[in-house]
N, C-alpha and C positions, 0 to 999 in steps of 0.2 A: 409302446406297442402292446394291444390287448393278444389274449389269449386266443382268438379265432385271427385274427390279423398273424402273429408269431405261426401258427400252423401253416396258413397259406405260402407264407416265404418259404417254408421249408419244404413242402410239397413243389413251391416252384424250383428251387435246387434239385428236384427228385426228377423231373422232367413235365411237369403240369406247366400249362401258361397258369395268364391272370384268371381269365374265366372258368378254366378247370379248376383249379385250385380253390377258387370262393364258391362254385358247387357242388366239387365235392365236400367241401369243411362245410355247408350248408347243410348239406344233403344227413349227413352222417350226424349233425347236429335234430333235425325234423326228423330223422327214422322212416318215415314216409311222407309222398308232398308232391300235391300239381305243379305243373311247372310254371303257374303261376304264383303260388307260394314257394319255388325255389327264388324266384325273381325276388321278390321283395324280401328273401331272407339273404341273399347272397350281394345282393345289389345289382346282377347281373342284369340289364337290359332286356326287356320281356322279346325282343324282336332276334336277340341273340342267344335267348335260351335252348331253345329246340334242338341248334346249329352244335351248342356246345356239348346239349345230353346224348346226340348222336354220337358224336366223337371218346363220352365215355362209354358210352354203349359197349362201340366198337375195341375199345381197351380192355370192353371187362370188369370196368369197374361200378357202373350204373346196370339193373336190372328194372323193368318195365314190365308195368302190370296194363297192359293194352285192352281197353274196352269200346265196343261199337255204339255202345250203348249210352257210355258213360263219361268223363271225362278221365285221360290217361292218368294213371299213379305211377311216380317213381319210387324208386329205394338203393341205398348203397349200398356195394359191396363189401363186408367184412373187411374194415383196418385192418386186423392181424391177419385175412388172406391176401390183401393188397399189398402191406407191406414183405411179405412174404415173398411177393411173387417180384419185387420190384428189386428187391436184393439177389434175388435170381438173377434175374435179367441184370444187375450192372457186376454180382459174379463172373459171369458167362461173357459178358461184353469186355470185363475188363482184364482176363483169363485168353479170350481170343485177340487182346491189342495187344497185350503183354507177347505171346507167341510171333505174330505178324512186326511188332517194335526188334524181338531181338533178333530174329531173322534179317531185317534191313541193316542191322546194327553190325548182325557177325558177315553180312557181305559189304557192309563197310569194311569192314578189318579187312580183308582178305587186299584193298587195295590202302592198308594204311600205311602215310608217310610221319615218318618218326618230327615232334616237334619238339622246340625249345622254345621257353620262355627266360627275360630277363624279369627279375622281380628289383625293385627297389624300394627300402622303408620298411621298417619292422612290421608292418600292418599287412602287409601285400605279401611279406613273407612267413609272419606265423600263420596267417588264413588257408596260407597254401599248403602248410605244414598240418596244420589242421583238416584241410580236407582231405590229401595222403591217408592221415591215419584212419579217415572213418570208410578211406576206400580200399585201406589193406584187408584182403582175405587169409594172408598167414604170418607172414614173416613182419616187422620193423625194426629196421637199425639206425641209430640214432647218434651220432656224433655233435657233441657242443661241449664249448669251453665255461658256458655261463649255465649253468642249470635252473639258474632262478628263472631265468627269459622262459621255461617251458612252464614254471607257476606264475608268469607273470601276463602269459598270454590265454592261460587255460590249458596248454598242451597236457600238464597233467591230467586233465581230468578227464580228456576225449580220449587220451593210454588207457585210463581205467575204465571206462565204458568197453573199450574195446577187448580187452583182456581176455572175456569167454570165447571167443570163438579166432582168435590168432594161437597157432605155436610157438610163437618165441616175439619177445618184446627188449632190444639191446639199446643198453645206451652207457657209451663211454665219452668221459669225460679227463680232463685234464684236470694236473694240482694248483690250478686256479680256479678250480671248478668245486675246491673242498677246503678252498682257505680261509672260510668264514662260517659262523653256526647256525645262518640262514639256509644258504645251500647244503650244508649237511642236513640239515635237517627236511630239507624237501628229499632228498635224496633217499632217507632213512626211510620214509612215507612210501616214496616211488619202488622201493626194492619188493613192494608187498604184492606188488605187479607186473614189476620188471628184472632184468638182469642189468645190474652197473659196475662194468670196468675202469680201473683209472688207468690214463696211458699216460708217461709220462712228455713225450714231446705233441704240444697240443695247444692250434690255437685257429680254431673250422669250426663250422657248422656244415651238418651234413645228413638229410633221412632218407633213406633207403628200403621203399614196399615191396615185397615179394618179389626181389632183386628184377624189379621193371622199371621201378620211377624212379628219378633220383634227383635230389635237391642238394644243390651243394655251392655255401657261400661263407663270406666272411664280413669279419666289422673294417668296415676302411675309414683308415686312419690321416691325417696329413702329419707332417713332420710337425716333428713335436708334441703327437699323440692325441694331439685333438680328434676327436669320432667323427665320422660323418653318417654312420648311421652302417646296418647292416645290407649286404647285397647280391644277390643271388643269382643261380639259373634253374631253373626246373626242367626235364626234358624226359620222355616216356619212350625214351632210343632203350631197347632192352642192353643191347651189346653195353654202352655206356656206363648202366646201370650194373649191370652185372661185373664191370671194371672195379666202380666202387665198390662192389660188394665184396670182391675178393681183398683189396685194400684194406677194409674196416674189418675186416675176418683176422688180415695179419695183427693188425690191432688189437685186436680183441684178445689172441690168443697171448702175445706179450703184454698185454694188461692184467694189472692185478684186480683182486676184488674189491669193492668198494667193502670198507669197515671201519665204521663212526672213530675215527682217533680220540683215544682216551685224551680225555679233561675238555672234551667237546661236550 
């Protein structure tokens, strides 16, 4: 793609058709120019030029040097007042959808019914764990027995993004959660972000945002210990969520603090 062809696209993204967009990247390229020399510099069709410099006319963005005498001269209007005025305008535009979106949105809520989801497979349930965190505005608590599953999925790293702008970030785990110098050591990393309790009877997964959503599953096992994989509910019931919250609180407060066991 040449460099006048690359322009044109982008001006069509901005709101120009095909024929705006090859007259004005024309236009601005000739400085001044019959609209017969617009045609042969833009490719735009001599019988469709006229049609199209009206309509920048009328935008503002084509000025017209008009002679009775003479043959008409065009010229463009200044890129940096055009693009000026166009960032204006999708400002403004996108400032008044923003206001009119969350007004539908909060007279949605007023008639909202609380859902539950079942999640099944570690995929379907860290994704969802993952969008929780980047939708929490202060609080997350965090219950799980495997602490690797959060660097194994990324959870670490969307905790630490989020770190500036939450108050508190909790995650306890159990002493299977510190029985090896892999998960200590994510854990070591995690405290420089988070707060990590050990609790000792512990064997959940469970996160809890701003004591409204709440995600709470386990690893199911068949007899004999074979895994069949992790399995969840998610549900945005605040009552619910707020249940867990008090639950993982008492936890919390009978947990000890996480600290690297010597000859780790």
């Amino acid at each position: 793609m040449s460099f006048t062809e690359d322009v044109i696209e982008q001006l069509k993204k901005l709101g120009f058709n095909e024929y705006q967009a090859k007259i004005y990247t024309a236009l601005v390229g000739l400085g001044v120019a019959t609209a017969s020399e617009i045609s042969q510099a833009s490719g735009v069709p001599p019988n469709k030029v006229y049609s199209v410099i009206d309509s920048l006319k009328k935008r503002g963005l084509v000025l017209a040097q008009e002679s009775d005498t003479s043959t008409n001269r065009y010229r463009p209007r200044s890129p940096d007042n055009v693009v000026k005025d166009i960032r204006n305008e999708y400002d403004d535009a996108l400032k008044k959808t923003e206001e009119k979106l969350l007004a539908l949105y909060e007279r949605s809520k007023k008639a909202f019914i609380p859902e539950m989801w079942i999640l099944r497979g570690s995929q379907a349930v860290f994704s969802k764990i993952r969008e929780m965190v980047m939708d929490a505005n202060e609080t997350i608590t965090i219950g799980i027995d495997s602490p690797f599953d959060l660097h194994l999925h990324g959870i670490d790293s969307v905790l630490k993004d989020a770190r500036g702008h939450l108050k508190s970030i909790q995650i306890i785990t159990g002493q299977e959660g510190i029985d090896n110098p892999g998960e200590i050591n994510i854990l070591n990393t995690m405290t420089e972000y988070t707060q990590v309790r050990i609790s000792d009877d512990f064997h959940a997964i469970w996160v809890i945002i701003d004591s409204k959503e709440i995600l709470q599953g386990t690893y199911a096992q068949l007899e004999g210990g074979i895994e069949l994989g992790i399995m969840a509910t998610w549900s945005d019931n605040q009552s619910f969520a707020e249940l867990w919250q008090r639950f993982s609180d008492s936890l919390w407060e009978s947990g000890k603090p996480f600290k690297t066991p010597k000859g780790k």
